[in-house]
C-alpha positions in Angstrom: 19.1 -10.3 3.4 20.0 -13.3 1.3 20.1 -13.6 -2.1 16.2 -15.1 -2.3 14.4 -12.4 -0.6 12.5 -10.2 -2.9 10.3 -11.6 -4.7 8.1 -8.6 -5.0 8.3 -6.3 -8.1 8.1 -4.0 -5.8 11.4 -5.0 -4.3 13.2 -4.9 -7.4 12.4 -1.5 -8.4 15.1 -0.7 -6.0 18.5 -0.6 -6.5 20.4 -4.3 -8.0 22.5 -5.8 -5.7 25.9 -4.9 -5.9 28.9 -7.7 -6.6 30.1 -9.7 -3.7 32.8 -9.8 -2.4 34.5 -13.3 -1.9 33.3 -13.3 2.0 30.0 -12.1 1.0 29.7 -15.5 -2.0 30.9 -17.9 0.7 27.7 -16.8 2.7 25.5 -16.3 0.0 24.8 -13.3 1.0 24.0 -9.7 -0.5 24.2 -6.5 1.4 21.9 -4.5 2.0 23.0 -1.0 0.9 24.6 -0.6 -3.1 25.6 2.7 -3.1 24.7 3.1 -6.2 22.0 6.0 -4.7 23.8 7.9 -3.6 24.0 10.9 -6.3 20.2 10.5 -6.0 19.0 8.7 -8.3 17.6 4.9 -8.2 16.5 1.8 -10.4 12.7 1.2 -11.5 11.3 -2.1 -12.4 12.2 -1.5 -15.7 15.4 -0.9 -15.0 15.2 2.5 -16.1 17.2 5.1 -13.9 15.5 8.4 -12.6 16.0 11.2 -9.8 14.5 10.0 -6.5 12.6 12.6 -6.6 10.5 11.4 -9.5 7.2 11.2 -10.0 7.0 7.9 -9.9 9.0 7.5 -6.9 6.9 9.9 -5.1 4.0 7.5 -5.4 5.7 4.0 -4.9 6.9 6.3 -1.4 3.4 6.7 -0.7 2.0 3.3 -1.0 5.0 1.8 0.5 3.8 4.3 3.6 0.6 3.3 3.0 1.5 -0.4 3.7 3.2 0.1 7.0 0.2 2.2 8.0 -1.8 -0.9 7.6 0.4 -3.6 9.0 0.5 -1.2 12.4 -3.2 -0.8 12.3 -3.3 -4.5 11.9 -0.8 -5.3 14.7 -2.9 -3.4 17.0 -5.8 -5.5 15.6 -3.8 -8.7 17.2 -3.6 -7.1 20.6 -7.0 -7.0 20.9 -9.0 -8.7 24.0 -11.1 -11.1 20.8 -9.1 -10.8 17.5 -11.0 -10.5 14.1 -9.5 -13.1 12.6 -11.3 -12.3 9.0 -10.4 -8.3 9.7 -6.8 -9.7 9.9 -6.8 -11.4 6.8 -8.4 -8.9 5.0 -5.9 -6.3 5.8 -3.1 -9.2 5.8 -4.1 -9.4 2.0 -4.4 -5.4 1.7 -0.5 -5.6 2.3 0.5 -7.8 -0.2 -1.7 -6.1 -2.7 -0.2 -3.0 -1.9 3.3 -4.4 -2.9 1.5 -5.2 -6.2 0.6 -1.4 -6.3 4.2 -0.5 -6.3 5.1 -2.9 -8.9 2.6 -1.3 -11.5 3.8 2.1 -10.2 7.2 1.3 -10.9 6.8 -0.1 -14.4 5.5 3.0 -16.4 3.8 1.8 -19.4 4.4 4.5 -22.1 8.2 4.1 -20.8 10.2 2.6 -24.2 12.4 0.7 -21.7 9.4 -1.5 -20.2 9.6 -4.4 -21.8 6.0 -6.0 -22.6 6.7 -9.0 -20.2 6.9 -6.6 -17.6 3.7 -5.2 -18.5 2.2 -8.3 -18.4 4.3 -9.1 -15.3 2.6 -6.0 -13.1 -1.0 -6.2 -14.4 -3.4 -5.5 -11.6 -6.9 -7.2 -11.1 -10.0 -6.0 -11.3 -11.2 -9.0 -9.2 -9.3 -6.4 -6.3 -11.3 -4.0 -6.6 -14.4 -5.8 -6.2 -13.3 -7.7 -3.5 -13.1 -4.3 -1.6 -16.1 -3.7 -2.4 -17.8 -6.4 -1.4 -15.8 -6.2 2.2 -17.1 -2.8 2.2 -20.6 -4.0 1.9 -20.5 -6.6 4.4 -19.4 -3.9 7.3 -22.0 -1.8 5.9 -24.7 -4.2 7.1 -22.9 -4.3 10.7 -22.6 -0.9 11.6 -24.8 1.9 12.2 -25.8 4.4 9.9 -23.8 7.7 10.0 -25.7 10.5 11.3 -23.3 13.2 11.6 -19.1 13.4 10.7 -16.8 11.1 13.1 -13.2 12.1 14.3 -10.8 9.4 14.2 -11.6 7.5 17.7 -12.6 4.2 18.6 -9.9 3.1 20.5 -5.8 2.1 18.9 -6.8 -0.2 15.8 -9.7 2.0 14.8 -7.4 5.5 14.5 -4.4 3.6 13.1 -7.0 2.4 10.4 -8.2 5.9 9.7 -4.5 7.3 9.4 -4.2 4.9 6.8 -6.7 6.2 4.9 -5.3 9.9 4.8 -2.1 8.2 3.5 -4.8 6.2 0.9 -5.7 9.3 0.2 -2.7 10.8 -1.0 -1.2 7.9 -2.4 -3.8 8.1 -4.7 -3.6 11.1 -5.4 0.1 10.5 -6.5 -0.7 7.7 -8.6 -3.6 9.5 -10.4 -1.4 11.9 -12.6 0.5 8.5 -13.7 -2.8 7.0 -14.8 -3.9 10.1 -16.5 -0.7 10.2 -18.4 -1.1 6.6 -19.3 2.1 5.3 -17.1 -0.1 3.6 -14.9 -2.9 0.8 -15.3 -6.8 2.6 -14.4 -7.4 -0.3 -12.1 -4.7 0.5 -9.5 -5.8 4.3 -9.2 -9.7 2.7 -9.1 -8.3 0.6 -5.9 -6.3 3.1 -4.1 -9.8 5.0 -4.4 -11.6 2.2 -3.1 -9.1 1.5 -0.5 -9.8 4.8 0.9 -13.6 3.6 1.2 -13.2 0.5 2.7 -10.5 1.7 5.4 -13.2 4.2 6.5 -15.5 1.2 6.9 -13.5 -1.3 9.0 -12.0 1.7 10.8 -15.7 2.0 11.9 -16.3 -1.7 12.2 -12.7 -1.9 14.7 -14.3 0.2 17.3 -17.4 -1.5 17.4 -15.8 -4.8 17.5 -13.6 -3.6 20.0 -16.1 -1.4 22.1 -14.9 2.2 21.9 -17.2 4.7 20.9 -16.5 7.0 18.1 -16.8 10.8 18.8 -18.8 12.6 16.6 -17.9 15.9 15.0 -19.4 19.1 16.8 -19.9 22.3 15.3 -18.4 25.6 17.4 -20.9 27.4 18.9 
């Protein structure tokens, strides 16, 4: 990874790089592992050291799954016989904003070692949120109305999607005792709840763009 790859927030909640050594400066080149983890704690963007199994580093482990859970549902999406091409930049842009999630989450506000052009730094959008929301809308008037519960189905892309809205799910619910405690901006809990919305909605708008059925719920009899 060279010295220019993060350029996340996100990224740099992790541990700093460690020194090079001269072999390492004639490359320009970092590596990858610090070893300065290893007694269990790690770095926020703040700089601010705490136990890896932190609060805060409970939810930035959450959204971070929360990303990959997309970008798989999304690779799917490419292998499909007539791509989306909107549904992949939609969830495309989902991704990055996740990695601005994680660079809220790791800049608690009330911290006294966040400096206030961090703060500033990590804000998150409202304009997010209501971008969701008008996705979520647009699907809405595609797809038929729900009649009865679903269980994830609807071929690869559309169960991949749904998976990713259980992790939504509790990666909210991980970031919502950070809001409540005033660590984390309102907005970023508001879109991890709307996420959960709208991956529901193009999970459902996948299969029918893809042909699968989706298998409705039946109650034991």
């Amino acid at each position: 990874m060279s010295a220019e790859t993060p350029k996340n927030d996100a990224a740099a909640s992790a541990d700093p790089p460690p020194s090079t050594t001269d072999a390492d400066a004639s490359s320009g080149k970092f590596k990858l592992y610090t070893k300065t983890g290893d007694l269990g704690s790690s770095c926020l963007f703040n700089m601010e050291r705490r136990d890896k199994d932190d609060e805060v580093f409970e939810a930035l482990g959450d959204v971070d799954e929360l990303g990959v859970c997309v970008g798989i549902a999304r690779t799917f999406a490419t292998e499909a016989a007539e791509p989306d091409g909107e549904m992949l930049t939609r969830l495309l842009e989902i991704q990055s904003r996740l990695l601005d999630v994680g660079s809220a989450v790791a800049t608690p506000l009330q911290s006294s070692s966040t400096a206030d052009w961090k703060v500033k730094r990590v804000e998150f959008a409202e304009e997010n949120i209501t971008r969701l929301e008008g996705w979520i809308d647009e699907y809405d008037e595609e797809l038929p109305p729900l009649t009865t519960f679903i269980l994830p189905s609807g071929g690869k892309t559309s169960v991949h999607l749904h998976q990713a809205r259980t992790v939504c799910r509790r990666a909210e619910r991980r970031v919502v005792p950070l809001v409540r405690e005033g660590h984390c901006d309102q907005a970023v809990g508001r879109y991890l709840n709307r996420l959960s919305d709208f991956l529901y909605q193009v999970a459902r708008y996948a299969a029918q763009r893809e042909g699968h059925d989706e298998l409705p719920y039946k109650k034991a009899t």
